[in-house]
N, C-alpha and C positions, 0 to 999 in steps of 0.2 A: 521440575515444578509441576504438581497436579493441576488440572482444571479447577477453575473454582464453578463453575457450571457451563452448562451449554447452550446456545442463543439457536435458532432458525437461521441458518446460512443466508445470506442477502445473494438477491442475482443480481447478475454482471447485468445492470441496466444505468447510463448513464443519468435518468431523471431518479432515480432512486439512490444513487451517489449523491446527486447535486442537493438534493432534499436535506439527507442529513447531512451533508457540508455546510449547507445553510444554518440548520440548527442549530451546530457546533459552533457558527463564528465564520464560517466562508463571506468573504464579500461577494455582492448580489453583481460585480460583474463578471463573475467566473464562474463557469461550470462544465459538468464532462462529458465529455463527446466521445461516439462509438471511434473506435479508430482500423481502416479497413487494412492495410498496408504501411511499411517501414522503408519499404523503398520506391512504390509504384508516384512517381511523379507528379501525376495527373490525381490520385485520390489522395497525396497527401496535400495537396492546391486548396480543396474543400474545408482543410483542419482550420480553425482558428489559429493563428501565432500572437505571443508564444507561447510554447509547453511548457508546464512546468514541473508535471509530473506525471507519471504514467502509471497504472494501475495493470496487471496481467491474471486472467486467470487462466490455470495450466491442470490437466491430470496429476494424479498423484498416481505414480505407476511403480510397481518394484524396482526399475533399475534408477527411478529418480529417486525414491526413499535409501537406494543401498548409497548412491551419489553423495544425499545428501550428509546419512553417519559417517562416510568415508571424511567428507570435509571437515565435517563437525570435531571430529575425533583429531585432525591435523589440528584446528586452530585453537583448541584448549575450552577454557570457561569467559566469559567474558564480564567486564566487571561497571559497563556505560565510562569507560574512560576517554573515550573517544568527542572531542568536544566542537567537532567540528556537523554531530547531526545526532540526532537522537533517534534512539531504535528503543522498540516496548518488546518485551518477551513475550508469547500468546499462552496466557493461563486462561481462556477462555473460550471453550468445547464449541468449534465451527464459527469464532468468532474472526476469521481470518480476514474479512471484506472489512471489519470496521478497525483492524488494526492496521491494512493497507491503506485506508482513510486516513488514518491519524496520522502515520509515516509521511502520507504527505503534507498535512494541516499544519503539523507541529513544526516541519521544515521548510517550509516557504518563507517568503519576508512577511514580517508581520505587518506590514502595508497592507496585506491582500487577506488579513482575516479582521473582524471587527475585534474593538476594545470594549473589556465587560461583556465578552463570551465567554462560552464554555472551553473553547479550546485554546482561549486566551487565560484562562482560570487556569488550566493541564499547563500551560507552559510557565506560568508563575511559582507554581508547586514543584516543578521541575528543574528550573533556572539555578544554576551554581550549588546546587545543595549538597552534590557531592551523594546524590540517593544512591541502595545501591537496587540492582535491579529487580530484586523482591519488594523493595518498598513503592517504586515506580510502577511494577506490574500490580499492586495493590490500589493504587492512585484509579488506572486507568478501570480497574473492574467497578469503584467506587462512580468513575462517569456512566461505564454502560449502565448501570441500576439508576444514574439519576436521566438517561435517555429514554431508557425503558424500550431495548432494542425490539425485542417482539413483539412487543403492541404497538408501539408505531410505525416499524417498517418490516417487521418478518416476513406480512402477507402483502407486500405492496408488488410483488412481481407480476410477470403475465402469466408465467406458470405455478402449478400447484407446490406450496411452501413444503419441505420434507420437516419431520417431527424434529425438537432441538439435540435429541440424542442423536438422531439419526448418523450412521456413517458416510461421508460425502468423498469422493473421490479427487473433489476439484478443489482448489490453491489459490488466494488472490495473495499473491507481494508487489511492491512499489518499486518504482526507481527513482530516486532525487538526486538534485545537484544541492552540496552540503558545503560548509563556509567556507572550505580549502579548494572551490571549483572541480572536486572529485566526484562523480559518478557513484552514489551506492546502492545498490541491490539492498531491498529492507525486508526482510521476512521475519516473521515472529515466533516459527518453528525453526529457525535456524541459533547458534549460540551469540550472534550479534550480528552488526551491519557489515556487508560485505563491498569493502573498498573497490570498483572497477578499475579506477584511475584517474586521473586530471585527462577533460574534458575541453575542448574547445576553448573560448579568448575567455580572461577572468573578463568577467560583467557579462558577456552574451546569454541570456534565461533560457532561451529555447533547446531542451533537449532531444526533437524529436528526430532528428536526423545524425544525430552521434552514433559515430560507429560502433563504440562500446556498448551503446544502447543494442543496437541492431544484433548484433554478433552475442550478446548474450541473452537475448528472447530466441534466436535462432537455435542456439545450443538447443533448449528446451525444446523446442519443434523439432530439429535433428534426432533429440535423443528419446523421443515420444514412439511407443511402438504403433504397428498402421492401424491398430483400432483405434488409435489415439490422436493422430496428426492433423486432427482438423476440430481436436477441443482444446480449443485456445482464443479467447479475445483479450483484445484491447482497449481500455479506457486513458483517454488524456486529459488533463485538467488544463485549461484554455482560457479566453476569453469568450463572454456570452456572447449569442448570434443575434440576441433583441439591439 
């Protein structure tokens, strides 16, 4: 599927997540927090609990592009049959941060986003219709045009915004727990959701200490060559600190 255009990449800044989460429908008591460590005890003490979803951004390096057509090519075409979490395809040029947004908006309990949102509108349009994933990645470019991603959040970073063609190196996908207490990896350059596994006690929300979690952001750190080993953060979606 082609791009249907290209947006001003969002940086990895949790007040600039939490802004459009809000606009989309997030409820005002959750927002996302930098996250320094997966296993360091003591900085994960500072995290609000619980997680509910984690946000990654990672280099894009030749051996993680040959990684990822090797997989792609194993697991066929995919057709959203999966009805246990919803994955959006990315038909839109560096639009990567706001589809890792949605991934996780559209999979949480809808307790935790407002009714007569935006992202409550996306999950209505979505809900049992059996779309298939052309029509769905049609839906979601229909919300970015009605957010009007570059004007209100392209330049909101600390650093200098790159042009929307621009070529970006860098990757944001999600991790959620989806209604079968499974672990998926959500990326929108990938051919669907990528199942981890069953995860921890069904009802427990907190994903930030699952091994599965750990062991697949490490992959990516493992397999980041040394110019690359230390472009990678973390964002969690939490409970607010007010």
């Amino acid at each position: 599927m082609a791009d249907s255009k290209s947006v001003i990449p969002l940086e990895s800044n949790p007040s600039i997540f939490t802004d459009l989460s809000q606009k989309l429908g997030l409820s005002p008591i959750l927002q996302f927090h930098d996250v320094y460590s997966l296993t360091d005890p003591e900085l994960l003490s500072f995290l609000p609990q619980p997680v509910f979803g984690i946000i990654l951004l990672f280099p894009l390096t030749p051996s993680y592009e040959a990684y990822r057509r090797e997989k792609d090519a194993e697991g066929g075409k995919y057709g959203n049959e999966n009805p246990n979490v919803h994955w959006f395809k990315q038909t839109i040029g560096n639009g990567c941060g706001l589809y890792a947004l949605l991934h996780i908006l559209i999979n949480i309990s809808p307790d935790l986003t407002l009714s007569h949102s935006q992202i409550n509108d996306l999950a209505t349009k979505i809900e049992g219709r059996n779309l298939s994933v052309e029509e769905v990645s049609l839906i979601v470019e229909e919300l970015e045009r009605n957010i009007k991603l570059d004007e209100q959040f392209g330049s909101k970073g600390q650093t200098e915004a790159p042009a929307p063609g621009e070529s970006i190196e860098f990757h944001f996908i999600s991790f959620i727990k989806g209604k079968d207490n499974h672990l998926y990896e959500l990326d929108g350059r990938r051919n669907g959701p990528i199942d981890l596994g069953e995860v921890g006690a069904a009802g427990a929300e907190s994903i930030i200490k699952e091994s599965k979690l750990i062991d697949k952001i490490q992959f990516y750190i493992d397999n980041a060559d040394e110019r690359n080993k230390h472009n990678f953060a973390l964002m969690a979606l939490g409970p607010t600190l007010d």
